[in-house]
N, C-alpha and C positions, 0 to 999 in steps of 0.2 A: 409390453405396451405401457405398463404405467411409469415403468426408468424412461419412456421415448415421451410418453406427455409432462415431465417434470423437465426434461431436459426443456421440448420447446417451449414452455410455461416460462421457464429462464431464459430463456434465448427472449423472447419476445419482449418480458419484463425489462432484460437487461438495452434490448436494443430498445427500448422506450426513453428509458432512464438516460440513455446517452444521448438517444436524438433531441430531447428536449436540452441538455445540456450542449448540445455542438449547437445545434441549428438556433435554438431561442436565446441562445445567452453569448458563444463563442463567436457564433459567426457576424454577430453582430458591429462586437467593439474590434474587429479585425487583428486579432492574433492567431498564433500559433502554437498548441501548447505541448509543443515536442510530440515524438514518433512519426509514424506513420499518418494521423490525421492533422497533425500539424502539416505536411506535406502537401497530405490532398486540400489540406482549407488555404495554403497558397499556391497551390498550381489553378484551383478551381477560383481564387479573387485574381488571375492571369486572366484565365481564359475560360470561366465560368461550365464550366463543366460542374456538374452535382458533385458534392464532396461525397455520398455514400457511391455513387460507382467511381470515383477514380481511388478511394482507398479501397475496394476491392482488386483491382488492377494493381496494383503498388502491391498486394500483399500476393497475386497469381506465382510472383519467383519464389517468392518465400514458404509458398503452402507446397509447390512440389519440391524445394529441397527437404521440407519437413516430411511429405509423403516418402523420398529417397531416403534419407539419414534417421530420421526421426519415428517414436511410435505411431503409425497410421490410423488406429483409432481414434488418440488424441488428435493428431491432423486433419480427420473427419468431422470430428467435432465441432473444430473451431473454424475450418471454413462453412460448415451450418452456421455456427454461430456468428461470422463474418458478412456470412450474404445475408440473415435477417438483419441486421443492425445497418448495413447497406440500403438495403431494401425500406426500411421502416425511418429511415434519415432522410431518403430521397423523397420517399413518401411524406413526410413533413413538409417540403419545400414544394412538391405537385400541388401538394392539398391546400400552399399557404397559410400551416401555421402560423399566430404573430409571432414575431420576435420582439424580445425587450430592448429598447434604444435610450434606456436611459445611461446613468452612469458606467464608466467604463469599469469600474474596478468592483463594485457589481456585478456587473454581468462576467465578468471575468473569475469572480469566485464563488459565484453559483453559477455557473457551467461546469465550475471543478467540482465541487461536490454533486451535481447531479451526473457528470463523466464517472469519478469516481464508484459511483452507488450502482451506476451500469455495468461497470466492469467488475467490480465485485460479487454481484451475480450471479455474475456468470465465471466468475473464479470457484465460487460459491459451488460447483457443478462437476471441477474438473476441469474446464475447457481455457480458453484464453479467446483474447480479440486480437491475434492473428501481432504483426507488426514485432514491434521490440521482444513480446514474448517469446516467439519464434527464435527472432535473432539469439534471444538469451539461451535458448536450450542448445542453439547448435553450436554456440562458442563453449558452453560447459563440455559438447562432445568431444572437438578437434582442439579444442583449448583448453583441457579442465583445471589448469595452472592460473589461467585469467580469471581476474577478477572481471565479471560477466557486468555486475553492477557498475561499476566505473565507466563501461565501457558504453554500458545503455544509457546513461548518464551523459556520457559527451557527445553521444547523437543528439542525444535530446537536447543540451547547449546549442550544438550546431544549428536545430534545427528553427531553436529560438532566436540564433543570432541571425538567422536567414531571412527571417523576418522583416527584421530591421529594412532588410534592401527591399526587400517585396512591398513591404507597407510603407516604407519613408518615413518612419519614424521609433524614435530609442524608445518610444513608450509602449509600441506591439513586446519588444523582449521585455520588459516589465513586465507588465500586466500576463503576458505568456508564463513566465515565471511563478507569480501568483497562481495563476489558475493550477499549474502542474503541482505545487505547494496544494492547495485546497484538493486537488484530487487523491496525491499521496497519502493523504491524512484522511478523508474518507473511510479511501480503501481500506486504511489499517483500522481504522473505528470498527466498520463491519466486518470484518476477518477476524479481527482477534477480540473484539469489543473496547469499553472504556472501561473496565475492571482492571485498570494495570496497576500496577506493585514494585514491589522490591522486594528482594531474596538477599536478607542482608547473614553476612557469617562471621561470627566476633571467634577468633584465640584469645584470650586473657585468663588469668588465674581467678577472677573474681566472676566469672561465668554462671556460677550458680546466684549468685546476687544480682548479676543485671538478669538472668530470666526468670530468678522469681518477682522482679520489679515488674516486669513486662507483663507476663501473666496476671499479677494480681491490679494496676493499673490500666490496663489495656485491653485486657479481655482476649491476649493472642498467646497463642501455643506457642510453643518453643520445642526444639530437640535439636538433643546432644549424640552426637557419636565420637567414638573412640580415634584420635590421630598423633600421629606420630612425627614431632619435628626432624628435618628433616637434616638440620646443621647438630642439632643439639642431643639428640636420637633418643629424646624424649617422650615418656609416652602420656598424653592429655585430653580434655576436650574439647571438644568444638563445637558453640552454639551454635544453630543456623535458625532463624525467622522470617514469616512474612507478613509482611504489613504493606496497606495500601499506602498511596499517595500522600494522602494526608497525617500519616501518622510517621512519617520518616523521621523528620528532625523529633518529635517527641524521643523515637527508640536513641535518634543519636547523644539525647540529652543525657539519658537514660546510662547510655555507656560511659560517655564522658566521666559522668557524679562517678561512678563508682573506681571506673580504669583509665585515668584518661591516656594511659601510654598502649590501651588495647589496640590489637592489630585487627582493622575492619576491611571487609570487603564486602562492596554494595552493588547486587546486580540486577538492573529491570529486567523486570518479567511482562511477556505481553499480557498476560492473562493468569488471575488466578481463581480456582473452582477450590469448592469446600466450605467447612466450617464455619460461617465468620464471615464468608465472601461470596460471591456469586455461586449456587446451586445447581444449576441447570447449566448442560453440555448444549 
């Protein structure tokens, strides 16, 4: 009972967080901002149909091939989580929430970010909101060779460039654009947080000199393990580091002064926990 009131506590959060973002800010300045509610907000500026029940409908082929192919608890899930967010959209527009009628590009990127903060959520949970997600897991099934991303990506192009005919103008796939931009970036904010980094790894001979620079300038740990080239069949070490955002180019100054012929590899990280860095999981 308390995994079923956490779950609908997200369902409802997340279908809040969205509705305010479709209804009060998207559907305003008339785009579309890819998937499946990009769909329904121009089938529903055709023929005025509420956008929470015809992206329910839109999403009816896609919840039973996920009920057929797919794991059906998840499936269960997200069509709960599909009909509240439905339900709680349409109920915006019964109730006549305002919507905001100012700027376009505005309302086009806060809709993204409060879409965003909906659907993360209830990512947040396990679950999904139905549409592209769906699509995604059954192309990794019968396709696991496709790149799934790419491919949920040029719907969502299409679905922006469809716009254009629907609204009669190049500035719906603009602003569509934006908005899916400000939701993508959301989502990754709350998922992974804004603790991001880099995992930098230096080869050089002079390795114990740039990390005892780093340590005693920087206040960041450092380790070395034991590797082996792989032309040269050398046996050496290899520093590896992490530092946030803001201290990157200091560590690469750092390497330069001492190596500058060091062989660096620098890889972001979405999130780092520890020492020095964000604490709490």
């Amino acid at each position: 009972m308390k995994e079923q009131g956490k779950n609908l506590t997200c369902d409802i959060a997340g279908g809040l967080l969205q509705a305010v973002g479709m209804w009060c800010f998207i559907d305003t300045c008339r785009i579309a901002p890819g998937g499946v509610s990009g769909i329904a907000m121009m089938i529903s500026h055709l023929s005025g149909f509420p956008i929470g029940t015809l992206s329910l409908l839109i999403n009816l082929p896609l919840f039973a091939a996920s009920w057929l192919f797919l794991d059906r608890r998840m499936t269960w899930k997200t069509i709960w989580t599909v009909v509240w967010m439905s339900v709680i959209l349409d109920g915006f527009r019964f109730l006549g929430v305002p919507q905001y009628t100012g700027d376009r590009l505005i309302a086009a990127a806060f809709g993204g970010v409060f879409t965003g903060a909906g659907m993360a959520v209830v990512f947040m949970r396990n679950s999904t909101t139905g549409g592209g997600d769906i699509l995604a897991k059954l192309l990794q099934k019968f396709r696991p060779y496709m790149q799934t991303g790419y491919a949920i990506m040029i719907i969502d192009f299409f679905v922006v460039g469809a716009s254009v005919l629907v609204f009669r103008e190049i500035e719906a796939a603009m602003y569509g654009l934006i908005s899916i931009v400000c939701t993508t970036q959301t989502i990754d904010m709350m998922l992974y947080g804004m603790n991001r980094g880099s995992m930098i790894t230096v080869h050089s001979e002079k390795n114990r000199e740039i990390a005892e620079e780093i340590m005693r300038t920087m206040d960041r740990g450092t380790t070395f393990y034991k590797s082996i080239g792989g032309y040269s069949g050398k046996e050496c070490e290899t520093l590896t580091c992490a530092v946030d955002r803001k201290q990157f180019y200091r560590v690469k100054e750092i390497i330069d002064r001492h190596d500058p012929r060091a062989f660096v590899i620098v890889s972001p990280t979405k999130e780092v926990f520890g020492e020095g860095f964000q604490e709490g999981r």
